[in-house]
OpenMM code with the backbone's topology and positions (N, CA, C; nanometers):
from openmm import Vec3, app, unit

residues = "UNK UNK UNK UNK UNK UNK UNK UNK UNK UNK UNK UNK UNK UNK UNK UNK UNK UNK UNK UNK UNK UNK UNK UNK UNK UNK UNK UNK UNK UNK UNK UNK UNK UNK UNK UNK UNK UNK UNK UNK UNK UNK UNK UNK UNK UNK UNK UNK UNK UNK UNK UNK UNK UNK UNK UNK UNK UNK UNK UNK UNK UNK UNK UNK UNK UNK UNK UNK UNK UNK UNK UNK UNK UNK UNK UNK UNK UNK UNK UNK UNK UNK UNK UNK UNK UNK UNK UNK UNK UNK UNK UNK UNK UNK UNK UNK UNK UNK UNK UNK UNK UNK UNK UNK UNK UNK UNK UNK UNK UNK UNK UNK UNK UNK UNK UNK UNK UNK UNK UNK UNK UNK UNK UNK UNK UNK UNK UNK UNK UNK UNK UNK UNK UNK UNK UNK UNK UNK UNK UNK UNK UNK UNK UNK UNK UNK UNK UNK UNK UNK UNK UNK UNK UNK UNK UNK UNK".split()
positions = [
    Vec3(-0.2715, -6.2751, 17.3099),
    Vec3(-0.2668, -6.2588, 17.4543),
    Vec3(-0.1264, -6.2239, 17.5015),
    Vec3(-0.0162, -6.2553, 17.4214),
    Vec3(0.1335, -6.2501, 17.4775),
    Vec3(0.1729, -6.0940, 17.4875),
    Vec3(0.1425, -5.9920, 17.3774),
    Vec3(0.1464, -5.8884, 17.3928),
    Vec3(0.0606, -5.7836, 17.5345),
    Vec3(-0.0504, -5.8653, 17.5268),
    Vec3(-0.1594, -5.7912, 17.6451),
    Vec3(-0.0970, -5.8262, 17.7520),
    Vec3(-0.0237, -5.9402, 17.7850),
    Vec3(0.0378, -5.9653, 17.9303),
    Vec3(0.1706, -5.8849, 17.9393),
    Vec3(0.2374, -5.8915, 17.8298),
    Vec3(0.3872, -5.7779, 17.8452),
    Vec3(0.3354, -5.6401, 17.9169),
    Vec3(0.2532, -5.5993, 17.8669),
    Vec3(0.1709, -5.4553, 17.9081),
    Vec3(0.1292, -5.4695, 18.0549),
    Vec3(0.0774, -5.6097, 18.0687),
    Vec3(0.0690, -5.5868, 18.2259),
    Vec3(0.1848, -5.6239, 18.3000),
    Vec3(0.2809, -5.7258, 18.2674),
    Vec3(0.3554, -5.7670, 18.2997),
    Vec3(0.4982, -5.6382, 18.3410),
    Vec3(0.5266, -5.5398, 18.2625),
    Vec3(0.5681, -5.4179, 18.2561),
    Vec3(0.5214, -5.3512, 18.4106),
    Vec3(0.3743, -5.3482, 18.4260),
    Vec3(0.3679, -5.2997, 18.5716),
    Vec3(0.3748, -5.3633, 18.6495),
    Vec3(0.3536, -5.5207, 18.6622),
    Vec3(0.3516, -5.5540, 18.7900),
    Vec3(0.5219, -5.6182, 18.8053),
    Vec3(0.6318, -5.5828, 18.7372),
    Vec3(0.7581, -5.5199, 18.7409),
    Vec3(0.7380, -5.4692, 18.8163),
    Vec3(0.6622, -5.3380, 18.8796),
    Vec3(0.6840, -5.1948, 18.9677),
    Vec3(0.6813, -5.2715, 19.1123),
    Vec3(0.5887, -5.3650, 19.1034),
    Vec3(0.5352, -5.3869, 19.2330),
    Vec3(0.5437, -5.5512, 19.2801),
    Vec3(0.6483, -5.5731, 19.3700),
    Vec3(0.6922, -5.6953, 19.4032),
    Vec3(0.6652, -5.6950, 19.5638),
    Vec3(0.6900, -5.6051, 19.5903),
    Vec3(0.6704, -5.6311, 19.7552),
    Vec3(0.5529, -5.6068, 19.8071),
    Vec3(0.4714, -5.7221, 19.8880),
    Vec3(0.4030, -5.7745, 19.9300),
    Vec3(0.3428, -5.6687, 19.9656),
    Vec3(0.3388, -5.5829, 20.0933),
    Vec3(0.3006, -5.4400, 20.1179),
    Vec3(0.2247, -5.3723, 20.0346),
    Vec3(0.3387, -5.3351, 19.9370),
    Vec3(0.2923, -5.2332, 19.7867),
    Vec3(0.2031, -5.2858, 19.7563),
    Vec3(0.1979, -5.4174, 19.7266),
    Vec3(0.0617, -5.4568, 19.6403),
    Vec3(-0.0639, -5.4042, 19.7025),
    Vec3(-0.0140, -5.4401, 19.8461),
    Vec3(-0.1677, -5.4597, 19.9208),
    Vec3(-0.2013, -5.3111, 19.9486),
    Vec3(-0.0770, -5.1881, 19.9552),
    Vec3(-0.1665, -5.0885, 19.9126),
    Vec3(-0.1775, -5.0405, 19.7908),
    Vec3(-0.1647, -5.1057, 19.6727),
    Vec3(-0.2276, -5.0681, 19.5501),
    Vec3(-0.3632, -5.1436, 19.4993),
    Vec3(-0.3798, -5.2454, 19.6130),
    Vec3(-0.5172, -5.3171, 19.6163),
    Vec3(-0.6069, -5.2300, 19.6861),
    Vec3(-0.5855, -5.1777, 19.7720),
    Vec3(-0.6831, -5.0790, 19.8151),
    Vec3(-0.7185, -4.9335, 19.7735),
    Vec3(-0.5834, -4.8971, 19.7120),
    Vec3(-0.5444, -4.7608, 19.7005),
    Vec3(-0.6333, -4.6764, 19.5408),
    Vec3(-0.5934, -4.8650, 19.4226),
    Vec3(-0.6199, -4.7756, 19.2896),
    Vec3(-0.7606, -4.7893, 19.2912),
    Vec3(-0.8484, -4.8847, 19.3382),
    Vec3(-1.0180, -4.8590, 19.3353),
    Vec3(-1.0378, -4.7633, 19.4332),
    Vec3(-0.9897, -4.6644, 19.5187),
    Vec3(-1.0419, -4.5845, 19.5960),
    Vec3(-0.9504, -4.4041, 19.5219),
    Vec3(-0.8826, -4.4283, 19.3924),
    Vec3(-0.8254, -4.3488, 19.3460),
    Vec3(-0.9547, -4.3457, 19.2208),
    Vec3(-1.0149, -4.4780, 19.1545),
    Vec3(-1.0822, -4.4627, 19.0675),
    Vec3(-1.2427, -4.4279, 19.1103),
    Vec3(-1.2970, -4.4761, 19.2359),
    Vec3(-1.4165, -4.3969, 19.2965),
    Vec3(-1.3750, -4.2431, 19.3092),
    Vec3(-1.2584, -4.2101, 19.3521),
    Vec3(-1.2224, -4.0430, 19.3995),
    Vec3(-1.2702, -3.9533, 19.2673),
    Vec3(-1.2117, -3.9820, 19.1603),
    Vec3(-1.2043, -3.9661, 19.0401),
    Vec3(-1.3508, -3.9292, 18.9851),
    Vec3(-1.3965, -4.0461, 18.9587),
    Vec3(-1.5524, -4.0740, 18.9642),
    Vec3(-1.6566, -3.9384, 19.0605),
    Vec3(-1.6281, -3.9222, 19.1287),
    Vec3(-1.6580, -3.8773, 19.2450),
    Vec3(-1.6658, -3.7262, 19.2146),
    Vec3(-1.5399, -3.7118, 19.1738),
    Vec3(-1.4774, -3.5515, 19.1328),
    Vec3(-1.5114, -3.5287, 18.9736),
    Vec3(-1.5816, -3.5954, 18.9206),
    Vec3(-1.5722, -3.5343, 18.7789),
    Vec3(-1.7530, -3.6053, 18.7409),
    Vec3(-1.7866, -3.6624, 18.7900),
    Vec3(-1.9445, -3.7470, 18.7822),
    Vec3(-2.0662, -3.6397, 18.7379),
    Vec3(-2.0146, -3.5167, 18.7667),
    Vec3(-2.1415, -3.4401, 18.7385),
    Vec3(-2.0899, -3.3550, 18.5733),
    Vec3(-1.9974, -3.3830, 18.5243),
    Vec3(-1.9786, -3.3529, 18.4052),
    Vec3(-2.0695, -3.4105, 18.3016),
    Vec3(-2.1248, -3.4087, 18.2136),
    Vec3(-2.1695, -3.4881, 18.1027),
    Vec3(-2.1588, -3.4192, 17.9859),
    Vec3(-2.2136, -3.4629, 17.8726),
    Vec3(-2.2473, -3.3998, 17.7381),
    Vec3(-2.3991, -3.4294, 17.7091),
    Vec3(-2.4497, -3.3550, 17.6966),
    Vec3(-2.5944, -3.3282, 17.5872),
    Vec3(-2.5742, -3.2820, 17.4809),
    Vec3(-2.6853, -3.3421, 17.3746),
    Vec3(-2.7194, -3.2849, 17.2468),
    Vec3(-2.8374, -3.2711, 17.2431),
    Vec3(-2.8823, -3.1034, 17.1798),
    Vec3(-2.9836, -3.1188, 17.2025),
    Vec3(-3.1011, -3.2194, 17.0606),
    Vec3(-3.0234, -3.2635, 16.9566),
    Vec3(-3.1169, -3.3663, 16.9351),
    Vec3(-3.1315, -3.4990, 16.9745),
    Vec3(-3.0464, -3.5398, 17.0682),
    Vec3(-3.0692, -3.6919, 17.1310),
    Vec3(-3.1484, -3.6287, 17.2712),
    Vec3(-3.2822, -3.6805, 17.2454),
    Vec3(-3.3613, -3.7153, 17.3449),
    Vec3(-3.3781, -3.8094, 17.4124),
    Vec3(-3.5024, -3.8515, 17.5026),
    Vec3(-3.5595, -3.9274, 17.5291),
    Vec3(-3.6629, -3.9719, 17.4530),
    Vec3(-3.7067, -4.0813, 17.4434),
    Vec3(-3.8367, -4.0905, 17.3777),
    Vec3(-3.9736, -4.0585, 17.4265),
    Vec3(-4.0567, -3.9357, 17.3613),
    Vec3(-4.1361, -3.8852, 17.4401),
    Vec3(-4.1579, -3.8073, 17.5226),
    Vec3(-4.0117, -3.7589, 17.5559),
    Vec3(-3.9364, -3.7230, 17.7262),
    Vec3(-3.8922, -3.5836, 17.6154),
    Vec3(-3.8700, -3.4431, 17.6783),
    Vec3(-3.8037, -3.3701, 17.6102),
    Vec3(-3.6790, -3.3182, 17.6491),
    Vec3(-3.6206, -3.4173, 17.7784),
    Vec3(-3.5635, -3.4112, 17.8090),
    Vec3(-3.4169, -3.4527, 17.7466),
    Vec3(-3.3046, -3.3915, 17.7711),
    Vec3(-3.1824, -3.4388, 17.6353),
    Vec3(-3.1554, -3.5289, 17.7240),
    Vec3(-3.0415, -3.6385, 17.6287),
    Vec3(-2.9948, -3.7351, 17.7658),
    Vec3(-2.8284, -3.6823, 17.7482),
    Vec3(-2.7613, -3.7325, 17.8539),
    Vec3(-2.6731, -3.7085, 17.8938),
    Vec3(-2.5680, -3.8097, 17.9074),
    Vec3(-2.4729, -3.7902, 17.8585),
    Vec3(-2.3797, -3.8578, 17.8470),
    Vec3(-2.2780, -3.8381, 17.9422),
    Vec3(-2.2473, -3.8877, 18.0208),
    Vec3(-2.1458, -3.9326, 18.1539),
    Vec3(-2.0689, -3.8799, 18.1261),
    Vec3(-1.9423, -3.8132, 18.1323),
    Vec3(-1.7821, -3.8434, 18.0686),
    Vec3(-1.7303, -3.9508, 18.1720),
    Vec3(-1.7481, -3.9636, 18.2789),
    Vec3(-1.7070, -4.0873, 18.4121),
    Vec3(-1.7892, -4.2458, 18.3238),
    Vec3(-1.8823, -4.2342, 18.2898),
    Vec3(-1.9502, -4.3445, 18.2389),
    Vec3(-1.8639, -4.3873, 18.1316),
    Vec3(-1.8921, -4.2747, 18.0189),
    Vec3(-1.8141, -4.3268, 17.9027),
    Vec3(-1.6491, -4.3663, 17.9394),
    Vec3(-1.5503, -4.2829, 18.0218),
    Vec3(-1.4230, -4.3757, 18.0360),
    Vec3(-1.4334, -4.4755, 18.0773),
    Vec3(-1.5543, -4.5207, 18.1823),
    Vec3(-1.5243, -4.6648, 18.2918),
    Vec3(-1.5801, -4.7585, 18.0946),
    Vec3(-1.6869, -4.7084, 18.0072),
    Vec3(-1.7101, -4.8478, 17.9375),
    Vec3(-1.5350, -4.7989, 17.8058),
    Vec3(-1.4962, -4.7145, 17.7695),
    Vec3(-1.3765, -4.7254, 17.7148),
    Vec3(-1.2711, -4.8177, 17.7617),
    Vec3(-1.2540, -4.8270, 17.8945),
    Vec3(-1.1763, -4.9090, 17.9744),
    Vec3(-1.2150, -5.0308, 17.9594),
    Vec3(-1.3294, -5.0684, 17.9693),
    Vec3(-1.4085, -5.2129, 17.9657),
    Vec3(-1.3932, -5.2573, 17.8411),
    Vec3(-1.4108, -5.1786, 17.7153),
    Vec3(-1.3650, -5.2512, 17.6013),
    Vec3(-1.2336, -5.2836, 17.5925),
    Vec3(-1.1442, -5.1897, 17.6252),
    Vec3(-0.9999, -5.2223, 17.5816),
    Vec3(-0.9661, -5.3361, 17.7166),
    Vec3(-1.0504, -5.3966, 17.7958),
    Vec3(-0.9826, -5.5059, 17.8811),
    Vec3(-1.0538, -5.6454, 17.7807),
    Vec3(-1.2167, -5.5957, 17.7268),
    Vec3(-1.2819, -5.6486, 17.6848),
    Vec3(-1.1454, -5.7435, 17.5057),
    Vec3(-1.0754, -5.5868, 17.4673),
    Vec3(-1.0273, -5.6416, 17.3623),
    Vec3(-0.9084, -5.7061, 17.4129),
    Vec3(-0.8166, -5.6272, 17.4790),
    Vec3(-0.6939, -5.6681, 17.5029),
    Vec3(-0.6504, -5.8283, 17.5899),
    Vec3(-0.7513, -5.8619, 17.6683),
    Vec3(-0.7410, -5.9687, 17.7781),
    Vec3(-0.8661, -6.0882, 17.7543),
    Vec3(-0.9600, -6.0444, 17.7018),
    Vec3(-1.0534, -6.1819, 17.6204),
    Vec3(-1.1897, -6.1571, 17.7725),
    Vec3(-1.2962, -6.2607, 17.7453),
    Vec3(-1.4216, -6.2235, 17.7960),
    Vec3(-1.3694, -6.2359, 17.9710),
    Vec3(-1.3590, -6.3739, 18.0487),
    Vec3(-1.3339, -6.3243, 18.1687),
    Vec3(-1.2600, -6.1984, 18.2557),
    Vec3(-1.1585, -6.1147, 18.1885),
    Vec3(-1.1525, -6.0454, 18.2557),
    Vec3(-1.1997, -5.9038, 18.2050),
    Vec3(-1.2501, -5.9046, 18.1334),
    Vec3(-1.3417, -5.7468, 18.0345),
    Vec3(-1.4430, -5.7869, 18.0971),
    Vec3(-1.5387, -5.9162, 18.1932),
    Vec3(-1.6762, -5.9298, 18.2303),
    Vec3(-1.6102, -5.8286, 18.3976),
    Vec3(-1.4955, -5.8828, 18.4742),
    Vec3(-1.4477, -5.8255, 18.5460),
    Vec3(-1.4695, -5.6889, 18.5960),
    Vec3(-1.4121, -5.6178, 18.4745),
    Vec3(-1.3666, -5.5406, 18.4796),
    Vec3(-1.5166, -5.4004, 18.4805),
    Vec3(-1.5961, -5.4930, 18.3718),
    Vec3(-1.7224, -5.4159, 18.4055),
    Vec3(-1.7622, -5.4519, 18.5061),
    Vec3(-1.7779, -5.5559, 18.5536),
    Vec3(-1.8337, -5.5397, 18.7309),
    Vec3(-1.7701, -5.4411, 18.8293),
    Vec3(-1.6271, -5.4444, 18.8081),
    Vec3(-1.5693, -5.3771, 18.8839),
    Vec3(-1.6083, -5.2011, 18.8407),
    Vec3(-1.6054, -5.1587, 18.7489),
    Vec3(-1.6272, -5.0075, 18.6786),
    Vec3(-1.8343, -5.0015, 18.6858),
    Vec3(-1.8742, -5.0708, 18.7468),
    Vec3(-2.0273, -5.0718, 18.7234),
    Vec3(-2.0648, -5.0696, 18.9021),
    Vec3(-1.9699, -5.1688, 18.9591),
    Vec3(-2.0087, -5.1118, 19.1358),
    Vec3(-1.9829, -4.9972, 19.1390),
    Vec3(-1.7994, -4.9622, 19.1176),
    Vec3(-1.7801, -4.8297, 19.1728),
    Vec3(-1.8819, -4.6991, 19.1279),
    Vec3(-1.9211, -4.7146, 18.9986),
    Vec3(-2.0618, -4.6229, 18.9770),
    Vec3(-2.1675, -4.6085, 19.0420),
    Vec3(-2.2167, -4.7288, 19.1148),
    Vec3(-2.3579, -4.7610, 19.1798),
    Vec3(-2.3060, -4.6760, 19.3662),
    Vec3(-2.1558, -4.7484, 19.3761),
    Vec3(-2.1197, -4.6484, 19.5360),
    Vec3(-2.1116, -4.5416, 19.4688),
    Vec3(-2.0713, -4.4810, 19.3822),
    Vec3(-2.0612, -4.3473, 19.3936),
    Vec3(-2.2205, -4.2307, 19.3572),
    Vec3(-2.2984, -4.3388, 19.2926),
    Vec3(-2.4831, -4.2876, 19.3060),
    Vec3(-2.5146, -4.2706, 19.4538),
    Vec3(-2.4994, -4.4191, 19.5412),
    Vec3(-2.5189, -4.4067, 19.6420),
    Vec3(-2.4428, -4.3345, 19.7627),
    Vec3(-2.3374, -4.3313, 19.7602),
    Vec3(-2.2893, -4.2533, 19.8897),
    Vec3(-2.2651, -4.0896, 19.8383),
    Vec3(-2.2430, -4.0723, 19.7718),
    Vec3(-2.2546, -3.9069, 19.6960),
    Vec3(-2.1884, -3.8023, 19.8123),
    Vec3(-2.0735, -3.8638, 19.8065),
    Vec3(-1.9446, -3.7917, 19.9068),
    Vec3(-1.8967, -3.6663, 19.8755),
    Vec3(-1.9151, -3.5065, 19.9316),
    Vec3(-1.8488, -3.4364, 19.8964),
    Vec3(-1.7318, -3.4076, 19.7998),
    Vec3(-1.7405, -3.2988, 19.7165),
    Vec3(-1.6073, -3.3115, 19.6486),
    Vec3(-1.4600, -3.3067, 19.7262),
    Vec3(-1.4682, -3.2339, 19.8435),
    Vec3(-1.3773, -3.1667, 19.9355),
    Vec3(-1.3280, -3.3243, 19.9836),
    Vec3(-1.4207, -3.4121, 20.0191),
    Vec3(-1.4013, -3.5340, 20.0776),
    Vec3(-1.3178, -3.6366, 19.9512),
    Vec3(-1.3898, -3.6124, 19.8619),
    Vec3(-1.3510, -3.6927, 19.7066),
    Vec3(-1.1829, -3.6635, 19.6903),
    Vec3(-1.1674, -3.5243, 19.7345),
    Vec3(-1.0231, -3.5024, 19.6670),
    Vec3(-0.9519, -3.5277, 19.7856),
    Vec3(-0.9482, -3.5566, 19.9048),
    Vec3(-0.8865, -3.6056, 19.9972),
    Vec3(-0.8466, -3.7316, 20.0056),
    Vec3(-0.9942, -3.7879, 19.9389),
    Vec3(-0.9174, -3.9805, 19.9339),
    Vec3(-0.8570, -3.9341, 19.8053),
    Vec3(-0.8624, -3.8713, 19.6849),
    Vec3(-0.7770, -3.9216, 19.5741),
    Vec3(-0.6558, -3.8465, 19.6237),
    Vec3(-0.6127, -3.7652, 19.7106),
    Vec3(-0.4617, -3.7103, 19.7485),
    Vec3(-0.3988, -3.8668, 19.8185),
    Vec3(-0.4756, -3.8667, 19.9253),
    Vec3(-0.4264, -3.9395, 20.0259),
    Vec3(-0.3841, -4.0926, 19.9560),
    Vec3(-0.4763, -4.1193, 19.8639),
    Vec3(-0.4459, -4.2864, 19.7930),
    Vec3(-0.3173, -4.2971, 19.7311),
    Vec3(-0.3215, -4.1603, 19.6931),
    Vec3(-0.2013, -4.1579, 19.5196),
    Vec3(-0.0578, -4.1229, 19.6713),
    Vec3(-0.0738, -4.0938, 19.7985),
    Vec3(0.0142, -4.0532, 19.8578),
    Vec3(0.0594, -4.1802, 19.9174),
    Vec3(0.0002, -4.2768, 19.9228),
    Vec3(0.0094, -4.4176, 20.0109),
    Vec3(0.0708, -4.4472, 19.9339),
    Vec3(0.0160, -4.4637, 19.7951),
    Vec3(0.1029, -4.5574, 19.7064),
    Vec3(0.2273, -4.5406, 19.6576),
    Vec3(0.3207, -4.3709, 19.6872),
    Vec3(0.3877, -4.3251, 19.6641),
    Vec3(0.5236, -4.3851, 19.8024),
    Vec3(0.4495, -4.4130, 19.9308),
    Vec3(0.4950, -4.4859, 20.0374),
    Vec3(0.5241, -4.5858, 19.9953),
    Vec3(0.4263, -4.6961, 19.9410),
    Vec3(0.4303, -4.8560, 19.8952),
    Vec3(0.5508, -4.8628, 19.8358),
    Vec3(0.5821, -4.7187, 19.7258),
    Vec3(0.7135, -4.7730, 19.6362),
    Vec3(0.8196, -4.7385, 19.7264),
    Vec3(0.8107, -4.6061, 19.8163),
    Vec3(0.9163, -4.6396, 19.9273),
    Vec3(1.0081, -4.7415, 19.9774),
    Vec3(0.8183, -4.7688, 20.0174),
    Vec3(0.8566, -4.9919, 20.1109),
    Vec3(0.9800, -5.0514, 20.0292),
    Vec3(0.8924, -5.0712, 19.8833),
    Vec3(0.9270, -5.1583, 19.8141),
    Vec3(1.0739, -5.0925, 19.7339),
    Vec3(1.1143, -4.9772, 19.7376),
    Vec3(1.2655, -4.9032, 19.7198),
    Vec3(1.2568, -4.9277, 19.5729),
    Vec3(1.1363, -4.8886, 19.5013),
    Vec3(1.1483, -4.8669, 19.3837),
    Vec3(1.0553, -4.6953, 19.3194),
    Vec3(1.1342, -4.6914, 19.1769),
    Vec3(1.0004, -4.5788, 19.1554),
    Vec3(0.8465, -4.6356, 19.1034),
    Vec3(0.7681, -4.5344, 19.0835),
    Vec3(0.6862, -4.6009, 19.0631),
    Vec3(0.6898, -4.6027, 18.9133),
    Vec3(0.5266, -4.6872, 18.8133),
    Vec3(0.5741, -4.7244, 18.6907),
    Vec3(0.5155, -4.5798, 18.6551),
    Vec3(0.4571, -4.5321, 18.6635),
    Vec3(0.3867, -4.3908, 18.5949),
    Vec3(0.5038, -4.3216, 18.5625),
    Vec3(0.6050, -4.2955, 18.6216),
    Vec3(0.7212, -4.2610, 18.5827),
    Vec3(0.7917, -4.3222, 18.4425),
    Vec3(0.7477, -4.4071, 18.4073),
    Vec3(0.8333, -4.4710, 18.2524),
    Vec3(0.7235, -4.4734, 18.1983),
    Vec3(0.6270, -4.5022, 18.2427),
    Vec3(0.5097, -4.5541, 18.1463),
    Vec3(0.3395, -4.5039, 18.1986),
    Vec3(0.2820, -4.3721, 18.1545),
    Vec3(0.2129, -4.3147, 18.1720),
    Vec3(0.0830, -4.3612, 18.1664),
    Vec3(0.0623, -4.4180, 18.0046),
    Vec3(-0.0810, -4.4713, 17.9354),
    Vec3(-0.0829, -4.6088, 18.0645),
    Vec3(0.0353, -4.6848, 17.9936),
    Vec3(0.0374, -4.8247, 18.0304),
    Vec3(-0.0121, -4.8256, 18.2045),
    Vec3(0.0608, -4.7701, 18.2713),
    Vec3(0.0216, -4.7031, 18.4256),
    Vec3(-0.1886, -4.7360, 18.4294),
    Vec3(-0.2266, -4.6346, 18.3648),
    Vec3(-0.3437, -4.6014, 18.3535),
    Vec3(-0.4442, -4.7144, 18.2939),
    Vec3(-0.3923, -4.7670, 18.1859),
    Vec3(-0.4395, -4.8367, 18.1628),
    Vec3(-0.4745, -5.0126, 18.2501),
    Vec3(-0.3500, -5.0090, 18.3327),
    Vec3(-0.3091, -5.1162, 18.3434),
    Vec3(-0.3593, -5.1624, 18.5288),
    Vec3(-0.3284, -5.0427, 18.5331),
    Vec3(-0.3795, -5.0116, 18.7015),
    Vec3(-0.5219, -5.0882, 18.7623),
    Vec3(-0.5927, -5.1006, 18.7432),
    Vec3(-0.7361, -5.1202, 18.7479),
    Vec3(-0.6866, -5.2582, 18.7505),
    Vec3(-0.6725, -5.3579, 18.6784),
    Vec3(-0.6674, -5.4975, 18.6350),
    Vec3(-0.5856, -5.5587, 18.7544),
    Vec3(-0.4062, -5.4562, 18.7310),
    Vec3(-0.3838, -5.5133, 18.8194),
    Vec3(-0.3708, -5.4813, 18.9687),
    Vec3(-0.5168, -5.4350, 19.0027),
    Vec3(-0.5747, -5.4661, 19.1808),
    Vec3(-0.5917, -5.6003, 19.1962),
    Vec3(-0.6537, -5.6360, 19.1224),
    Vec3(-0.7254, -5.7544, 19.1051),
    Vec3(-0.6471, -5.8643, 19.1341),
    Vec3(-0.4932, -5.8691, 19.0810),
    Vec3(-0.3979, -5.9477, 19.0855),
    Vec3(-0.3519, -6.0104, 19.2116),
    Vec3(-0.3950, -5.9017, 19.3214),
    Vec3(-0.3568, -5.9482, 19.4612),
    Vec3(-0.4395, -6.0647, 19.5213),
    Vec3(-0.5436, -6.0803, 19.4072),
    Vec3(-0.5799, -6.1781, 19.5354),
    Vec3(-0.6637, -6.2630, 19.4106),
    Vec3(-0.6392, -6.2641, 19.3148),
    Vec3(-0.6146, -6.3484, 19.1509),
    Vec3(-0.5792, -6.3855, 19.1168),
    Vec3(-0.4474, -6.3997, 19.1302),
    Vec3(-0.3212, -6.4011, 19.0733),
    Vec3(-0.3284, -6.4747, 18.9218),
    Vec3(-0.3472, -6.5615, 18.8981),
    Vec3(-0.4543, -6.6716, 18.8321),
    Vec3(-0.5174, -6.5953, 18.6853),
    Vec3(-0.5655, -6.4798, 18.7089),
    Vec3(-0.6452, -6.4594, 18.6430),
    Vec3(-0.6155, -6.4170, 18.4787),
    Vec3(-0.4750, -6.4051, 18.4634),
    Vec3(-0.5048, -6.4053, 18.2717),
    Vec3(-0.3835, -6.4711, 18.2717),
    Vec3(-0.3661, -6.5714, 18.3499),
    Vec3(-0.2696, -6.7421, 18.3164),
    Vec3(-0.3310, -6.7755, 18.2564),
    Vec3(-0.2647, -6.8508, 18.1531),
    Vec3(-0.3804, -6.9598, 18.0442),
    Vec3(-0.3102, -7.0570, 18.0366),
] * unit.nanometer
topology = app.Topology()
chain = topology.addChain("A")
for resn in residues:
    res = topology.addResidue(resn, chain)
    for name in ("N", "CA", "C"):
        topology.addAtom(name, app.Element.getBySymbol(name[0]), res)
């Protein structure tokens, strides 16, 4: 676990001021629906994986498969409570994005406008942001810590 917290611990370095957080609490789940949003109609078929019975191929997400890639590596890196998290969290934003089925034009406006707030937050907070040193870790790390704002708690042991 000591290594998995350095990794988060590394970003939430970026973000100390109170503000920032609270728009990176709003900002990175409405950057990861945008996302979702803008790329959801991609998939992969083969045409020998069917359905059963069905001759229909099935289809493989590429939005599906990153949100469960993500879920394992919280699943491996951080232990069961926050990999159960994390799929709840990567399993709503799928179900809003079935249900509200927001223009792309609209999709890429919240993902400009989010990634532009948060670019303010580090303003506030008179730092850069971490994507700048640390790209993966950024990406990886982002998602979890939304959660932190109002968790804090949550991979203390």
């Amino acid at each position: 676990m000591e290594s998995s917290t350095t990794e988060l611990a590394f970003y939430e370095s970026y973000h100390n001021h109170p503000i920032n957080k609270l728009i990176h609490f709003f900002c990175i789940p409405l950057i990861v629906f945008s996302t979702n949003e803008l790329f959801k109609e991609f998939y992969i078929a083969h045409e020998h994986l069917t359905y059963p019975g069905i001759k229909k191929k099935c289809r493989f997400y590429i939005t599906w498969m990153l949100h469960q890639v993500y879920c394992i590596y919280y699943f491996q890196k951080y232990g069961l409570y926050p990999g159960i998290l994390m799929l709840g969290y990567f399993t709503c934003i799928r179900y809003l994005s079935m249900k509200l089925n927001i223009k792309k034009s609209t999709a890429l406006k919240l993902f400009s406008l989010s990634w532009f707030l948060q670019f303010v937050g580090h303003f506030i907070e008179g730092n850069r942001p971490a994507l700048l040193d640390g790209l993966s870790q950024t990406f990886l790390e982002a998602p979890l810590f939304s959660f932190q704002y109002i968790w804090p708690s949550l991979l203390k042991t």
